[in-house]
Structures are given as structure tokens and as C-alpha cells.
N, C-alpha and C positions, 0 to 999 in steps of 0.2 A: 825429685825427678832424676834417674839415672838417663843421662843425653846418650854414653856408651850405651846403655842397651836398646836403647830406641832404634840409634842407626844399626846396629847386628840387626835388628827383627826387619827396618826398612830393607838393608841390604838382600836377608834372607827374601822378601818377598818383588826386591827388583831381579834377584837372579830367576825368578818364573815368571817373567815380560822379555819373550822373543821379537827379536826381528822378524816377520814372519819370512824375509827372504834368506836370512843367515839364521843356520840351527843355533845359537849361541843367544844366551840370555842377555839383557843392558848391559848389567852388570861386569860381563867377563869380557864384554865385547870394547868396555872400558869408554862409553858412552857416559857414562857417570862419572862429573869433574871435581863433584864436593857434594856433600850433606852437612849442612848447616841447621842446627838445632837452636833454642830458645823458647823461654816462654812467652806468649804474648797474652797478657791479661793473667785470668787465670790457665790456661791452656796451652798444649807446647805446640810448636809450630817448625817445620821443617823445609827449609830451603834447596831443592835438590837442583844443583845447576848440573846439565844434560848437554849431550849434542847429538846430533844423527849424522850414522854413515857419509849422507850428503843433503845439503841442502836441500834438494829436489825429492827428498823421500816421497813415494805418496801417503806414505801411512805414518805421517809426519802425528799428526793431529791423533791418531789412533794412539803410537805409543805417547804422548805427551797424556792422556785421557788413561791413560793405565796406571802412568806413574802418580799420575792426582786422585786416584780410587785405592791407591794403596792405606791410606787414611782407614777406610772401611774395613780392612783387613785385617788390623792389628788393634782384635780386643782388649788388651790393655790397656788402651788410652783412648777412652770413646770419642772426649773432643781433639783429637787430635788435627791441624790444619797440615793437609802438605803442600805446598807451592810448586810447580815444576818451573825452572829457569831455563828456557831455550837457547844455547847462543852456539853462535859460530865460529868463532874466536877464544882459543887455537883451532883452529880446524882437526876434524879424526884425522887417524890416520892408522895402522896394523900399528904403529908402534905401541899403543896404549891399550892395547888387548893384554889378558891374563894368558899366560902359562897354556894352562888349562885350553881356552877358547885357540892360541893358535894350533894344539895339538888337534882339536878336535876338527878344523878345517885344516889338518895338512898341512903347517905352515912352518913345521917346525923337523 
């Protein structure tokens, strides 16, 4: 099991789960605090600790429900388990956006 490619193909397909309020994908928006790989039994498993914008998201449960169907997406590893880790601590904040994501909201 190459763990590097797993997270390149997870990462590839977190960058196409929008906030639907911010045009900026998880990913770039730098909502994503770690991918944590391993295998658990026979089968790899992936720990993606996450955070939203803000606590009060509505569509809290929506993006957490995207990021755990990513599993289904990446035919290479059909038992693949992902875990999404919600927390709030550190809290977001613009600083931990890509490049990329502040150009793209004017931020830069």
C-alpha cells in the first residue's frame, strides 16, 4: 500500500467539495488539518481531521457526508474506510487558506 498516493488521490478529490457559500474547494480553503492513513485489518483507513468556516455552518453535516463518500470515489482501493474528524480546535481562520483560494476571493 502506497499511503503517498492514497492522500494525492484523497486530496485530488477533496479539492471538488465546495463550501457551497465560498467558491473555494475544502481543500484550498485549508479546512483540512491532517490525513492520517493506515491499515486497519486487511484494509486501509483514513483519518481526515477537518474543520468548518464556523461552528454554526448549516451545511456542517453536508460537507462532513462528502468528505466520508470519498471512499466510493477512489477505485483503487474498493475497501477503502475514511473517517471524517470534526473539530474546532485550532479554530479557521484566512490564515490557513492556499495561495490559490485567497487570490481567488480577492484576498491577496
Amino acid at each position: 500500500m502506497n499511503y503517498a498516493k492514497l492522500k494525492e488521490r484523497i486530496i485530488e478529490k477533496l479539492k471538488e467539495i465546495y463550501d457551497p457559500e465560498i467558491p473555494v474547494n475544502l481543500y484550498d480553503l485549508g479546512l483540512i488539518y491532517s490525513i492520517d492513513c493506515a491499515r486497519e485489518g486487511y484494509a486501509p483507513k483514513c483519518v481526515i481531521t477537518m474543520t468548518l468556516t464556523s461552528a454554526t455552518c448549516p451545511v456542517s453535516d453536508s460537507l462532513v457526508d462528502q468528505v466520508r463518500n470519498i471512499q466510493s470515489l477512489i477505485d483503487e482501493e474498493p475497501d477503502l474506510s475514511i473517517e471524517p474528524n470534526l473539530v474546532f480546535d485550532p479554530p479557521w481562520d484566512k490564515s490557513k487558506m492556499s495561495i490559490e483560494a485567497k487570490l481567488e476571493l480577492g484576498l491577496l
